[in-house]
Backbone bond lengths (Angstrom), bond angles and torsions (degrees), N, CA, C in turn:
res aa  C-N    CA-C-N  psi(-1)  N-CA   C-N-CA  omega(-1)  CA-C   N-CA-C  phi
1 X - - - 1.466 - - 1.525 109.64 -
2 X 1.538 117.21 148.71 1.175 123.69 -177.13 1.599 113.68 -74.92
3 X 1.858 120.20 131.55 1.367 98.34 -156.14 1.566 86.84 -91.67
4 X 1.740 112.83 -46.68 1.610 115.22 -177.68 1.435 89.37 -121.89
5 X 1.662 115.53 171.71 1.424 145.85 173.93 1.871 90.57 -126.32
6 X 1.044 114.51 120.66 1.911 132.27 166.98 1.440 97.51 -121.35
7 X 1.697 105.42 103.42 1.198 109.41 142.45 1.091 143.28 -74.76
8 X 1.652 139.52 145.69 1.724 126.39 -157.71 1.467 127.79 92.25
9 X 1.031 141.40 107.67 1.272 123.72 -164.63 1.904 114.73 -100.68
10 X 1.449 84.91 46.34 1.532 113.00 178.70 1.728 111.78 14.07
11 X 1.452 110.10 42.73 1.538 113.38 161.09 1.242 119.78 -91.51
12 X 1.457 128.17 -15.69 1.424 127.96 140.95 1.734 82.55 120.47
13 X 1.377 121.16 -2.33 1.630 110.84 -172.73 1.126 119.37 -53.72
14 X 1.590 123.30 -26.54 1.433 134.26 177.76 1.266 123.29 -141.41
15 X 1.830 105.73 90.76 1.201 116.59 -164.06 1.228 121.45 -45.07
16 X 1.841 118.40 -37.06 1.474 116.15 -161.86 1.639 95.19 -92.24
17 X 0.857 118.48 11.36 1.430 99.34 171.58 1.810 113.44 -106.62
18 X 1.021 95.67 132.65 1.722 124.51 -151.18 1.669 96.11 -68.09
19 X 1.181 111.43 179.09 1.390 138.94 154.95 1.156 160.96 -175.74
20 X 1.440 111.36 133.25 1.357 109.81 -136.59 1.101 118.71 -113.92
21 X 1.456 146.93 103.65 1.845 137.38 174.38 1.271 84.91 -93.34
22 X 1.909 87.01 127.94 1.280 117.57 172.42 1.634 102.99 -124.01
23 X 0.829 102.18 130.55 2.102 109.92 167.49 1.764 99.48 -53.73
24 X 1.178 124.40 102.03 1.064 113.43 136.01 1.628 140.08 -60.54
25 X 0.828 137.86 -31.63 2.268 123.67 141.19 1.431 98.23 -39.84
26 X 1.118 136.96 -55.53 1.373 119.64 -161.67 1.324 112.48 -47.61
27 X 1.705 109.42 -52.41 1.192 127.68 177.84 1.516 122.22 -50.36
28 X 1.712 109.63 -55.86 1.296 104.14 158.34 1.183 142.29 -53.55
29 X 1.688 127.09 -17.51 0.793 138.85 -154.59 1.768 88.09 -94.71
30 X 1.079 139.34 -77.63 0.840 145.67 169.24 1.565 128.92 -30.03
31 X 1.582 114.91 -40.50 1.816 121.95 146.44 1.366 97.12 -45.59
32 X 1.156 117.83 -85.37 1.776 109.17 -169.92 0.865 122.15 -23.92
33 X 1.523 135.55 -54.65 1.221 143.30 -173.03 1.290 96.80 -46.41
34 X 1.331 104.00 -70.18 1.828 110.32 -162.24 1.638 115.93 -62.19
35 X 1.066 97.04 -53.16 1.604 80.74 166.01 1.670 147.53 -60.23
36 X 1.787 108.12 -22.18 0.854 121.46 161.92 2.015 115.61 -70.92
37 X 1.337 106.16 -34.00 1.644 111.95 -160.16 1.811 95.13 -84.91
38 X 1.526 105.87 -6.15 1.400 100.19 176.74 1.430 135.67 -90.72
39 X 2.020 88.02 -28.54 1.269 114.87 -179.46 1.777 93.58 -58.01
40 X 0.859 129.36 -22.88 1.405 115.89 -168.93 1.553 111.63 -100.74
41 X 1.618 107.70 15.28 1.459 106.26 -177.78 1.541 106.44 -127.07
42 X 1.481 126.39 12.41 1.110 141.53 -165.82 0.931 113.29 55.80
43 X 1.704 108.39 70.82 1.231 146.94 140.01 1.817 127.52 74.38
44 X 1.122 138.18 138.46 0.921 142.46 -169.52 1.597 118.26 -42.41
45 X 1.023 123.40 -52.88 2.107 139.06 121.01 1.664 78.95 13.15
46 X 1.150 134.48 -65.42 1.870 126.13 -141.87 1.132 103.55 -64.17
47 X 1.264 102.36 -51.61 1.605 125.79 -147.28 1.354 85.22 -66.23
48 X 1.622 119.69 -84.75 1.258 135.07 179.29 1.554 112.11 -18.07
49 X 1.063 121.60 -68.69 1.617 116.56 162.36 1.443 127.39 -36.74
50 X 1.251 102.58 -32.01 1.439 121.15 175.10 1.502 109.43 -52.12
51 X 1.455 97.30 -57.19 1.903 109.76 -157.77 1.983 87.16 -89.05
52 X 0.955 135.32 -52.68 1.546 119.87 162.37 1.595 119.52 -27.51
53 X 1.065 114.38 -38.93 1.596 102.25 177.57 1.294 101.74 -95.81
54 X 1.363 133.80 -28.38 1.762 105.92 164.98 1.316 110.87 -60.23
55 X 1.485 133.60 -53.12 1.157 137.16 -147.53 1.795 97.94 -70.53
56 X 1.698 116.40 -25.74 1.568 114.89 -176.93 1.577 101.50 -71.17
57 X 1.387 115.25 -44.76 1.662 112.24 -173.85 1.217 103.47 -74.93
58 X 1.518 145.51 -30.37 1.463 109.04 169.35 1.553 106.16 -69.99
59 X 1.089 112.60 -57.05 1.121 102.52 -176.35 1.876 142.12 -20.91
60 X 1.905 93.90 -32.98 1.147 105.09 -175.11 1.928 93.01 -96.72
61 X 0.463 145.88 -40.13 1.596 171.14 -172.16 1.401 115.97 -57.22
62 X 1.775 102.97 -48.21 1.933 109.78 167.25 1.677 121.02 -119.92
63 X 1.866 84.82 34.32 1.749 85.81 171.98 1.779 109.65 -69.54
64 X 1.423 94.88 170.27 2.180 84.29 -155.57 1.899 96.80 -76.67
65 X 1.615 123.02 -0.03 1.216 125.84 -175.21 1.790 116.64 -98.41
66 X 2.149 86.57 -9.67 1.504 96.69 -179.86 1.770 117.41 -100.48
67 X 1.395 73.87 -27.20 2.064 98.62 -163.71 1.679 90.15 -50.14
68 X 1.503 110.21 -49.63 2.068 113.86 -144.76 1.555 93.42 -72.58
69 X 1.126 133.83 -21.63 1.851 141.12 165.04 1.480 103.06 -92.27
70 X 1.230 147.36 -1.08 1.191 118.48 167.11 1.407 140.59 -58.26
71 X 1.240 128.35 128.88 1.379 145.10 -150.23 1.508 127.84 -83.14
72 X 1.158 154.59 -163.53 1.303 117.29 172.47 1.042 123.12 -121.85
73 X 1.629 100.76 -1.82 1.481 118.84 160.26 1.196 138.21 -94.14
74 X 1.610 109.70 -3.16 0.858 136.31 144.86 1.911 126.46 -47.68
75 X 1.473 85.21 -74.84 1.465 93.37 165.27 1.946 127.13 -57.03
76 X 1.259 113.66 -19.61 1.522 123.75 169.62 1.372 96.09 -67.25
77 X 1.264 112.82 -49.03 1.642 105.03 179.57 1.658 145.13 -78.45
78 X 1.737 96.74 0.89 1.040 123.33 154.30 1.390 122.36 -72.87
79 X 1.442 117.99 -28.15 1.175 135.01 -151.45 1.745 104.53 -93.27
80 X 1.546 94.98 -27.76 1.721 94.14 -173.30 1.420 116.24 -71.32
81 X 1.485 96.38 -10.56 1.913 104.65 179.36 1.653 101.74 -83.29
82 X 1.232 110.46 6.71 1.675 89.20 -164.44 1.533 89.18 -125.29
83 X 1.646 119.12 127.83 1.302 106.38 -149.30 1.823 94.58 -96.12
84 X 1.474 121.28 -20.53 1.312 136.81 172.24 1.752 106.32 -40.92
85 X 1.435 92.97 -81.16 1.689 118.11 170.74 1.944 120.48 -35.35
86 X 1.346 96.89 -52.01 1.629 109.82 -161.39 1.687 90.29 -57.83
87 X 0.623 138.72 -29.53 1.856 134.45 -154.21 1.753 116.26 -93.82
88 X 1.474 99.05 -14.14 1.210 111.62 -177.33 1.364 113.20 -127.45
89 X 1.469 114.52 -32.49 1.727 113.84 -166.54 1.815 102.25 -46.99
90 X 1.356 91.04 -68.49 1.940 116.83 -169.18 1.747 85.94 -13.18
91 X 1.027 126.75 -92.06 1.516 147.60 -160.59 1.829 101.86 -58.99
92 X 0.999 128.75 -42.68 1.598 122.64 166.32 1.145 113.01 -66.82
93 X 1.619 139.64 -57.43 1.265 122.86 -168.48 1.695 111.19 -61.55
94 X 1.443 109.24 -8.81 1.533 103.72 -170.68 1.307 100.50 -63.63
95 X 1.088 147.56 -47.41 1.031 145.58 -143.17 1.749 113.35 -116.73
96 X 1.461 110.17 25.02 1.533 106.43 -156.18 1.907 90.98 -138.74
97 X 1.488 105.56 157.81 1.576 114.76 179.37 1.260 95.36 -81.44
98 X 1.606 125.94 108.90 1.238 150.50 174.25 1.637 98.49 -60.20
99 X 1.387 127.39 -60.82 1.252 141.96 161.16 1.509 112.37 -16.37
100 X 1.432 116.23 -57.52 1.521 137.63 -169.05 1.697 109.45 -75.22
101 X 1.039 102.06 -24.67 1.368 121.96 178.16 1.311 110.80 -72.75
102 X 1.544 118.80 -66.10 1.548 117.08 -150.50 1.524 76.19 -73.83
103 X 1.430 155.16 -50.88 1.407 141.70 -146.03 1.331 98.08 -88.69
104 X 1.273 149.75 3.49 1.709 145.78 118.69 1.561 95.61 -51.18
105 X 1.195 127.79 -82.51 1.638 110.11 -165.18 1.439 110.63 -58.92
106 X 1.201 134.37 -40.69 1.938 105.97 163.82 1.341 118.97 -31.39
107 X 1.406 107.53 -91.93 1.423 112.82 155.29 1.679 133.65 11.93
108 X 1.518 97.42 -55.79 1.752 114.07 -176.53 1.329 95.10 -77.74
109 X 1.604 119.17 -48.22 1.293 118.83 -176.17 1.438 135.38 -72.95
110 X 1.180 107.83 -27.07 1.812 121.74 142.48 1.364 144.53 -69.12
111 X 1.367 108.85 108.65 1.723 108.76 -159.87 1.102 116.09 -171.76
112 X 1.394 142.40 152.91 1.647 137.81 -143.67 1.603 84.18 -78.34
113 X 1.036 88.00 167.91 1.610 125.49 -170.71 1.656 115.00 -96.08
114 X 1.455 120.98 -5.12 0.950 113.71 154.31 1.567 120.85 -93.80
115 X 1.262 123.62 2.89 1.463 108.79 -158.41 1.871 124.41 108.66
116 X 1.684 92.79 -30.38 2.014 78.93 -162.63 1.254 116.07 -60.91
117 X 1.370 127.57 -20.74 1.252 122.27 -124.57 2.125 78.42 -118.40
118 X 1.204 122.97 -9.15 1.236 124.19 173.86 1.593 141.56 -27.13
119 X 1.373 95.79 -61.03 1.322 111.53 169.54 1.859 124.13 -72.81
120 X 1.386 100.81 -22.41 1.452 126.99 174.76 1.746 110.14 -72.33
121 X 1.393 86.56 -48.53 2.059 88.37 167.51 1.725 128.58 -61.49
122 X 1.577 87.60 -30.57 1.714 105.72 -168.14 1.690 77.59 -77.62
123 X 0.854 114.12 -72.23 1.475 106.59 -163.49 1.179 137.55 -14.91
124 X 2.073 87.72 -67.87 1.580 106.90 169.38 1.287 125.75 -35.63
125 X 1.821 114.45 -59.30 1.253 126.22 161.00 1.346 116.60 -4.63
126 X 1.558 87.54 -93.26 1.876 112.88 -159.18 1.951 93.38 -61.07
127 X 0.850 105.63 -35.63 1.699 83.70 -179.47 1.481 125.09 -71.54
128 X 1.584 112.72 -19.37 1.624 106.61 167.28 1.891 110.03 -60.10
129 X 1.079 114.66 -20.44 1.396 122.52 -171.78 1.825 103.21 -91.99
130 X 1.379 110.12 143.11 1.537 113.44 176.50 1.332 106.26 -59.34
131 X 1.732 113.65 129.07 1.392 102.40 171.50 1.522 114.11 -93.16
132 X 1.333 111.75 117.23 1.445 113.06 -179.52 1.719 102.30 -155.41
133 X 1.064 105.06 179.20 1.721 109.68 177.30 1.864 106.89 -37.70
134 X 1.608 91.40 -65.46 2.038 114.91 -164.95 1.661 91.30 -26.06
135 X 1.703 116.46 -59.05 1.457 113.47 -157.76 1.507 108.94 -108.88
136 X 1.329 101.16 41.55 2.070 91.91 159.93 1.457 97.62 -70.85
137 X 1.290 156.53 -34.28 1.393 146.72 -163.44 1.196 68.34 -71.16
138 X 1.195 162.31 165.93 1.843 162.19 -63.54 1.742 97.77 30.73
139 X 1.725 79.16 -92.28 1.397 111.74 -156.63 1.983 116.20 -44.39
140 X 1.445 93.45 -20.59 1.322 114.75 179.43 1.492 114.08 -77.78
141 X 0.943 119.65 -49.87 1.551 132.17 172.22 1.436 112.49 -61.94
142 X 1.324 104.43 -53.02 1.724 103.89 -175.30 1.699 99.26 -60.15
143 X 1.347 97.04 -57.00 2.208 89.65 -176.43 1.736 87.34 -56.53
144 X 0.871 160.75 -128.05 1.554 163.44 -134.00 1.344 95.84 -10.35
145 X 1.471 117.76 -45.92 2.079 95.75 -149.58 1.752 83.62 -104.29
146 X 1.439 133.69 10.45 1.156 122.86 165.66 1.724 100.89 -87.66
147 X 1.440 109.22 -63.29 1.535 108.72 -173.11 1.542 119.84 -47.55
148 X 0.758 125.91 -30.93 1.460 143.81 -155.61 1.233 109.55 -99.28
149 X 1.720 135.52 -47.72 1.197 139.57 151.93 1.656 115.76 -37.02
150 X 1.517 116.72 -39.29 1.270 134.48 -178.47 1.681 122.17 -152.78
151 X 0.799 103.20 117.36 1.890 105.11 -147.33 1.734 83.68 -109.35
152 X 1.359 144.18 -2.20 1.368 150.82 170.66 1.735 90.69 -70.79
153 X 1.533 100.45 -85.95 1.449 138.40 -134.49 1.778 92.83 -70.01
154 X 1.389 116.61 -29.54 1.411 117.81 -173.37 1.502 123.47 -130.98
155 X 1.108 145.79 93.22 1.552 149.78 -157.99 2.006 87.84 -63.35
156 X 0.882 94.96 -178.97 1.552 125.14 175.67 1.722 104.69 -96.71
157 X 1.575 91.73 111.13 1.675 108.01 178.60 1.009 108.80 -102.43
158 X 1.005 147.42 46.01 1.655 113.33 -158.21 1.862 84.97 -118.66
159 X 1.448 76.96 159.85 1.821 101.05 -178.98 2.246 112.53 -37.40
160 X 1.536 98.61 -34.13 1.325 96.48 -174.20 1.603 115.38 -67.25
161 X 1.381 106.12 -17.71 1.731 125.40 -149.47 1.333 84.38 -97.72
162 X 1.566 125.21 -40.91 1.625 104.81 -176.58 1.541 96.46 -175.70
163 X 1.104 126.95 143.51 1.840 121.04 -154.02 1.616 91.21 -167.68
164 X 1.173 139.87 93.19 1.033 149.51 -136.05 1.638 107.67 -121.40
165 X 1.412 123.88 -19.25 1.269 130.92 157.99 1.295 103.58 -71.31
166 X 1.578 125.86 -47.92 1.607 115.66 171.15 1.145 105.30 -68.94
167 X 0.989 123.07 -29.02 1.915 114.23 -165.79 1.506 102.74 51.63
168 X 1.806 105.63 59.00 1.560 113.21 156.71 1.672 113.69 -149.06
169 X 0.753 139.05 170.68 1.546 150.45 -159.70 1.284 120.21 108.35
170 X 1.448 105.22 -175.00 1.456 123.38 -176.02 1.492 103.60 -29.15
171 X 1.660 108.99 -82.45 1.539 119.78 -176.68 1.272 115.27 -8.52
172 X 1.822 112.72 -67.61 1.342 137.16 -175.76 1.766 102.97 -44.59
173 X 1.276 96.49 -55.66 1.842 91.37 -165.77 1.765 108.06 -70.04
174 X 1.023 111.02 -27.40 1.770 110.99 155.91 1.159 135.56 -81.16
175 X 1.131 125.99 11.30 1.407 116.81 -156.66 1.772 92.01 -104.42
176 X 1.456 107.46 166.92 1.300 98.22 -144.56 2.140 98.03 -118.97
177 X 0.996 98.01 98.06 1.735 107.50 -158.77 1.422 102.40 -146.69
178 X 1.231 129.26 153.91 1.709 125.55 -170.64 1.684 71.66 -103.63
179 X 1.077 128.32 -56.23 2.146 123.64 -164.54 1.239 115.16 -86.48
180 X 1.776 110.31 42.69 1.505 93.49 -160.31 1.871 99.39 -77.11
181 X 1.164 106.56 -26.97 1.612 96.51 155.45 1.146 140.68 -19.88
182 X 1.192 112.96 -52.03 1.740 131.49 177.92 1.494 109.49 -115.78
183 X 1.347 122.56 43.97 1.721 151.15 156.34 1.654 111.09 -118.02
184 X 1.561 88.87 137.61 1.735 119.22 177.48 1.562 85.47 -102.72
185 X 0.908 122.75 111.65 1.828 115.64 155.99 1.301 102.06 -85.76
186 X 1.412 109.55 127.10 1.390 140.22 144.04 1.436 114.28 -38.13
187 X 1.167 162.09 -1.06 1.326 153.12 -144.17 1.311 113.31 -134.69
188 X 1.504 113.72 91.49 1.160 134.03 160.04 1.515 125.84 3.15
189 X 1.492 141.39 137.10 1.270 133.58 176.46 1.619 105.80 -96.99
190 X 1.192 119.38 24.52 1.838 127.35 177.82 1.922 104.87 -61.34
191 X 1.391 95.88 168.93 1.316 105.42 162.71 0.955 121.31 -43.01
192 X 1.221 108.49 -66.40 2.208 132.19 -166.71 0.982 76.71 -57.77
193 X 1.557 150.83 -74.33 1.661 129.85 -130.47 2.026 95.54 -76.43
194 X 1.045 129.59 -11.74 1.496 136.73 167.72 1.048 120.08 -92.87
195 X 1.227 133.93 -39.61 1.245 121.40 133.05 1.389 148.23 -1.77
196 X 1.586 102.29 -68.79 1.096 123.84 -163.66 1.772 90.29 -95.80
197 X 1.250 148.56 -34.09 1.339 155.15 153.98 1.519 102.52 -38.35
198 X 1.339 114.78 -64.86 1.880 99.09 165.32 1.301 121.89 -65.46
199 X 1.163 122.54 -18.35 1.760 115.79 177.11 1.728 97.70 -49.55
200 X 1.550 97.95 -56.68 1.087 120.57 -155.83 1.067 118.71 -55.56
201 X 1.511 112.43 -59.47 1.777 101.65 175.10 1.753 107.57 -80.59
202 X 1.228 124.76 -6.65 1.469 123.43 -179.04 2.143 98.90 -53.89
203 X 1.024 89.00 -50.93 1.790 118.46 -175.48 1.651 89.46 -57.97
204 X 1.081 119.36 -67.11 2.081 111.99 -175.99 1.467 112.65 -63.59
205 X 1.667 103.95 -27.45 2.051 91.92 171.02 1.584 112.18 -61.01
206 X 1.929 105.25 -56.38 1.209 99.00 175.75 1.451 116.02 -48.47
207 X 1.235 141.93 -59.80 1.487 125.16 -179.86 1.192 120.63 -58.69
208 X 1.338 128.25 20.23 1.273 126.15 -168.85 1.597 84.68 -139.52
209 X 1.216 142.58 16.39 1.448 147.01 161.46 1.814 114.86 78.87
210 X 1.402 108.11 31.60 1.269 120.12 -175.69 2.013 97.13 -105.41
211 X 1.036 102.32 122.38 1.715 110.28 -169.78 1.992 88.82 -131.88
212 X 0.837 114.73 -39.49 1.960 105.38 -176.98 0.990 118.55 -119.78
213 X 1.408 123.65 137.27 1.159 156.75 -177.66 1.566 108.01 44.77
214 X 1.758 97.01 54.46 1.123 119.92 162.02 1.209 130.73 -53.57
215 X 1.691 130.60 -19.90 1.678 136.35 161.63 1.519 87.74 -60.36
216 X 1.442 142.30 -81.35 1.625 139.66 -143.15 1.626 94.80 -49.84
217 X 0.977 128.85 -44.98 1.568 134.86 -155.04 1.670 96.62 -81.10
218 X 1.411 124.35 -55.54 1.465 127.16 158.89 1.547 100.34 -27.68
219 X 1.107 134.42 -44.25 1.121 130.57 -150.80 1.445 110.02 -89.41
220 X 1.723 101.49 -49.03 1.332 109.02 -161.05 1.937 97.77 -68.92
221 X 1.408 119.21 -41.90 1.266 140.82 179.97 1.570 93.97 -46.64
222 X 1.263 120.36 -69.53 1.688 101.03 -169.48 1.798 118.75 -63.78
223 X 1.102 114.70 -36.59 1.503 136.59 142.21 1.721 84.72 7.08
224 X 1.893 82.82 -86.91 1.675 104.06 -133.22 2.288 90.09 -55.84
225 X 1.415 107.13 -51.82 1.451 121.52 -161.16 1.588 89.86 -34.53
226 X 1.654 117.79 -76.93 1.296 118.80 173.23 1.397 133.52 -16.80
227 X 1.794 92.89 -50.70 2.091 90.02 -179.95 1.433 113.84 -93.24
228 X 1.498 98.23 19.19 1.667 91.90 173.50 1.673 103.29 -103.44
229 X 1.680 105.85 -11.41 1.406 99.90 175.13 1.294 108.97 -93.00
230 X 1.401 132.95 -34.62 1.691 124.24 152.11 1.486 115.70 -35.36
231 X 1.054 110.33 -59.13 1.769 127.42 -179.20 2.255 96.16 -36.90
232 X 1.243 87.61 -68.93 1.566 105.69 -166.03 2.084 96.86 -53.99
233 X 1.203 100.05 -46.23 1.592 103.64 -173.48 1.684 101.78 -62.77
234 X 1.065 106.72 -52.61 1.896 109.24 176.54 1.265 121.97 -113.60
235 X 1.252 116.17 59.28 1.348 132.68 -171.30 1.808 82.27 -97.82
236 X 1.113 126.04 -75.61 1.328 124.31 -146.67 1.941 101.16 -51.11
237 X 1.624 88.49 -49.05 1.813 95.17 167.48 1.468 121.67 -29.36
238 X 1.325 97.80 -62.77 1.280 128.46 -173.52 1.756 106.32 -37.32
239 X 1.104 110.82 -53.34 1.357 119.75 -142.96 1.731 91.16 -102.73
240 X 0.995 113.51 0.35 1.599 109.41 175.22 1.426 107.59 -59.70
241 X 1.376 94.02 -46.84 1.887 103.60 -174.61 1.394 111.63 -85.08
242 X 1.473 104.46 98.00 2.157 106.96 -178.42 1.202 93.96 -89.19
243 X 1.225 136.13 -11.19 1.469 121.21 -159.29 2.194 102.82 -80.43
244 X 1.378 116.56 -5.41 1.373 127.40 -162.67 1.369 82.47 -138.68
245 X 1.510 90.43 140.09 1.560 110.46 176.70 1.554 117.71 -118.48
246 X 1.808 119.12 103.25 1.178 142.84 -143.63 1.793 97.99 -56.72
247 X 1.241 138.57 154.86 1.651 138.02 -168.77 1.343 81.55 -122.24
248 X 1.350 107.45 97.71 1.828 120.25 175.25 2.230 106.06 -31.34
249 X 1.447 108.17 -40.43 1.355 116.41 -145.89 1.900 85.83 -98.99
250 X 1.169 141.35 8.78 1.343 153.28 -146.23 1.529 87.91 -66.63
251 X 1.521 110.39 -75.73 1.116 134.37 -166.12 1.886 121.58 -59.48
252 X 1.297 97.65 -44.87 1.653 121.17 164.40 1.114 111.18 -44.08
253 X 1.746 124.05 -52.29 1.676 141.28 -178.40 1.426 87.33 -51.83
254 X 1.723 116.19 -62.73 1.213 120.57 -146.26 1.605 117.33 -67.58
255 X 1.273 91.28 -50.85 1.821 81.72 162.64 1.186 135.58 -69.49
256 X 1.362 144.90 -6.69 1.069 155.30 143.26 1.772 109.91 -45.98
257 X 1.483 112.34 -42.71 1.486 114.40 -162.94 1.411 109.27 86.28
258 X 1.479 129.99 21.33 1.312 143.15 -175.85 2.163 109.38 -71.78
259 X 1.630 105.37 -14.74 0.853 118.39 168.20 1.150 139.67 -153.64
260 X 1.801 101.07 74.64 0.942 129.13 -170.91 1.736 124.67 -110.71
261 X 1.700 92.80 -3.85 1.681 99.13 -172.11 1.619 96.62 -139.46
262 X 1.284 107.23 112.05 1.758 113.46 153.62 2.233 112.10 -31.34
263 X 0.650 134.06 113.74 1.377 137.97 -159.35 1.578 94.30 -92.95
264 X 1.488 119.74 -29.19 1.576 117.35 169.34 1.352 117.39 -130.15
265 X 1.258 116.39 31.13 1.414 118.10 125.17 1.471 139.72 -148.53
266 X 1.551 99.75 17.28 1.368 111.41 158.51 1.727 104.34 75.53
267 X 1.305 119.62 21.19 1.297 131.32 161.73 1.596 131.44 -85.55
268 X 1.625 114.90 124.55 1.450 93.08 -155.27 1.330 97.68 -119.09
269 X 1.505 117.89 177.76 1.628 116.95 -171.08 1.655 106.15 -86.47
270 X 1.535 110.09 21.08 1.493 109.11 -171.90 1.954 89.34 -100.42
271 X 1.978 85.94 136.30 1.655 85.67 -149.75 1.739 80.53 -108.80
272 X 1.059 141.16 127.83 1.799 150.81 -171.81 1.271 109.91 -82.35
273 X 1.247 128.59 178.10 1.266 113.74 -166.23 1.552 105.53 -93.11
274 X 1.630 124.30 -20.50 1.282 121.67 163.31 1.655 134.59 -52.86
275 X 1.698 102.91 -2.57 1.352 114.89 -160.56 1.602 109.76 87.27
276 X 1.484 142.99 -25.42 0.978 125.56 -171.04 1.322 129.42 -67.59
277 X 0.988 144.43 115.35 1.994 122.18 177.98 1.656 109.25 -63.77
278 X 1.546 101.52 128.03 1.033 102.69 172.32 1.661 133.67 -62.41
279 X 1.501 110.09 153.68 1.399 112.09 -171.08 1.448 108.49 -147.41
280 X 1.735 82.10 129.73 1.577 126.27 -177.84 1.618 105.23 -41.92
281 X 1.483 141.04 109.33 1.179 145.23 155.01 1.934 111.18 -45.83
282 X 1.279 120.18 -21.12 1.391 132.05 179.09 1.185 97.55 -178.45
283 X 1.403 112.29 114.86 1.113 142.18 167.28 1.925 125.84 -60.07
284 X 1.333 86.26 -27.93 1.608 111.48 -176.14 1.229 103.65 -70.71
285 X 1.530 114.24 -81.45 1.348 116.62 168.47 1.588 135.77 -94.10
286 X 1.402 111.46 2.26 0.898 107.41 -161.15 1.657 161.71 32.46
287 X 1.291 95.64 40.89 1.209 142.46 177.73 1.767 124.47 -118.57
């Protein structure tokens, strides 16, 4: 068994490229989970289908001919997939130039084609917004409507995956240290350092016999690592209540935004500033 994974071959030839010891057991430990907690939900196949039809509606939704007309109910309904965002948008956009907005998201959504200009877009973003506690869902949304528009060109940023002023996320719960408890990791929340985090587990699916639609599984895998560290943080909580029997994959759905839309009645967890949760005009396409 793999004890660590070191990305980089620490000769220093290419400074910006990151590196990462990750615990491989950690990693396994956490595949297992998911694949076993799925088999019992009709099958890992589900999930994956799951994150294919979010990833098709942004996709169709922030093409650069769709993004410059996007609507605002439109965009609420983007929002119910993003479980960061959904809890706060409803009640902020009330009061904000919707107008001013979608021409920040063009903007985010236009950008060279290799990558450089990446971290420079995220930026722009989150800084038109107050930086304070209220709007860390920023940073969350912008990685969502980047990854998701293009699930190649952009890994999954979001604050849970790696948050480096907290020095907590994914990274953290893999990284491969007996004290990682009493460790500050150094490691940047940039592209390259996400990047190189999907190289990474892309490389453990294949050894683990995963060859297709290896981005969804990247996905579902960091998912799962995360809700096993929620799981572990409120486990004792958790278990107060025997009378309900906990859905191992609860949390996994949840970070993804996998349950964010009523499927028959088009009701979403995006809560408005009237109190109402907003609701999907078509649930299908949302449009």
């Amino acid at each position: 068994m793999i004890d660590r994974v070191t990305s980089g071959d620490g000769s220093g030839a290419v400074p910006s490229r990151p590196v990462l010891e990750l615990s491989g057991p950690r990693i396994t430990s956490s595949f297992e989970k998911l694949l076993n907690a799925s088999d019992e939900q009709g099958g890992i196949e589900t999930f994956v289908t799951a994150i294919k039809f979010k990833h098709s509606v942004f996709q169709e939704v922030l093409k650069a001919e769709n993004v410059q007309s996007l609507d605002k109910d439109t965009f609420l309904g983007l929002c119910a997939f993003i479980a960061p965002a959904r809890r706060r948008i409803g009640v902020w956009i009330e009061s904000q130039d919707f107008e001013a907005l979608r021409a920040r998201l063009v903007a985010l959504m236009s950008g060279e084609l290799d990558g450089s200009d990446v971290d420079m877009r995220v930026a722009a973003f989150c800084e038109w917004f107050p930086q304070d506690r209220d709007h860390r869902w920023v940073r969350d949304l912008v990685a969502e409507f980047l990854h998701f528009s293009d699930m190649e060109q952009y890994p999954l940023m979001t604050r849970w995956v790696w948050d480096q002023a907290a020095n907590t996320g994914v990274i953290r719960e893999i990284w491969h240290a007996d004290d990682i408890d009493h460790l500050t990791l150094n490691i940047a929340d940039t592209y390259e350092t996400h990047l190189m985090l999907r190289e990474e587990l892309s490389q453990f699916l294949a050894s683990n016999g995963v060859f297709r639609d290896v981005l969804y599984y990247v996905d579902l895998l960091l998912a799962q690592i995360y809700a096993d560290y929620i799981s572990e943080q409120g486990g004792s909580f958790l278990r107060t209540d025997f009378a309900s029997e906990i859905d191992p994959l609860e949390f996994t759905r949840r970070m993804l935004g996998l349950d964010g839309v009523d499927p028959d009645t088009g009701r979403t967890r995006v809560k408005l500033a009237n109190g109402e949760r907003f609701q999907l005009s078509d649930p299908e396409m949302m449009n």
